[in-house]
C-alpha positions in Angstrom: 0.0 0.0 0.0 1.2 3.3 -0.7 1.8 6.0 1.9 0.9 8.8 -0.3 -1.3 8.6 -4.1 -1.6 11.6 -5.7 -4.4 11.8 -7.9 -4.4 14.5 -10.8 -7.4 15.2 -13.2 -6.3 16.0 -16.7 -8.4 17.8 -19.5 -7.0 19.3 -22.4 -3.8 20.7 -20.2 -0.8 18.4 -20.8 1.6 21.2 -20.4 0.5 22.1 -17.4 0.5 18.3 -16.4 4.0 18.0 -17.4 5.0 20.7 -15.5 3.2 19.5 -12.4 5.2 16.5 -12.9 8.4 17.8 -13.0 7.5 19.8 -9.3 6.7 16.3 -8.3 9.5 14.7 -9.1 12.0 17.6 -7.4 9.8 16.9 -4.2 9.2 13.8 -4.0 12.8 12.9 -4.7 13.6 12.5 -0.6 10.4 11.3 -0.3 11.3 7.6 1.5 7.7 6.2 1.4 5.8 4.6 -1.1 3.9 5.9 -3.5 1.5 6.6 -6.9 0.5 9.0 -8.7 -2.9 8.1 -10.4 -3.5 10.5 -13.8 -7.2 10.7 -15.3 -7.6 11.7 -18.8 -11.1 12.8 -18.6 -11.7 12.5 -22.3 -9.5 15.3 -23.3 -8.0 13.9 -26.6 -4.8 14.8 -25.2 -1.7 11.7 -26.1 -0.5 10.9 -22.6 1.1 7.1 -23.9 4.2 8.8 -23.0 4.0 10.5 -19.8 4.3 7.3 -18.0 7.7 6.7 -19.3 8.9 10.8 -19.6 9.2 10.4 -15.9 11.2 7.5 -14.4 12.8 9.4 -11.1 9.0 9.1 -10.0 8.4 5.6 -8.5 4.8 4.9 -9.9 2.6 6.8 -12.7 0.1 5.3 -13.8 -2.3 6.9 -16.5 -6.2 5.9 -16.8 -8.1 6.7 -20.4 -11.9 8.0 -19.6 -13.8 7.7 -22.4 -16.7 10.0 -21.2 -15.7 13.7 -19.8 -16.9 12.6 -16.4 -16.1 16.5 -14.7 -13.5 17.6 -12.0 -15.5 15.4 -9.5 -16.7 12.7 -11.3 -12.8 11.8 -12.2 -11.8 11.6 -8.8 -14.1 9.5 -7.9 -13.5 7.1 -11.1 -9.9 7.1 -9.5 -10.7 6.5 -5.9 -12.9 3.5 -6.9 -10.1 1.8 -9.5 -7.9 2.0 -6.4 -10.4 0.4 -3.9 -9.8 -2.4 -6.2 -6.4 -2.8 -6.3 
C-alpha cells in the first residue's frame, strides 16, 4: 500500500501536467515512502502514452483513459474507486 497517491485530473492541459510532474518529481525525490501517482484523462483527446515513461525518477505513474468527460468530481471518484480495487 502506498503512503501517499496523488491523484491529478487532466483535460485538455498536458503542459501544465507535465509541469506539475516535473515539481513532483524535485519533491518527491527525498520522499522515502511509497507511492503513486494516479492520472485521469477525462476525455480530453490529449496523447498521454508517453508520460508514464517521460518520468522515471518518479516511483509509480500510472495513467487511466476515460472515455466520457466525467467533470472535476466525477474523475476523482473514477480514481478512488479503480484504487479500492487494487
Amino acid at each position: 500500500m502506498d503512503a501517499l497517491r496523488i491523484q491529478i485530473v487532466n483535460y485538455k492541459t498536458k503542459s501544465y501536467l507535465l509541469e506539475c510532474l516535473v515539481s513532483l518529481s524535485d519533491d518527491l525525490a527525498s520522499f522515502q515512502e511509497h507511492y503513486s501517482v494516479v492520472i485521469l484523462d477525462n476525455a480530453s483527446g490529449d496523447d498521454l502514452s508517453d508520460v508514464s515513461t517521460r518520468f522515471p525518477q518518479l516511483q509509480r505513474v500510472e495513467v487511466v483513459q476515460e472515455e466520457k468527460n466525467l467533470g472535476f468530481g466525477g474523475g476523482q471518484r473514477t480514481v478512488v474507486e479503480e484504487a479500492k480495487e487494487l
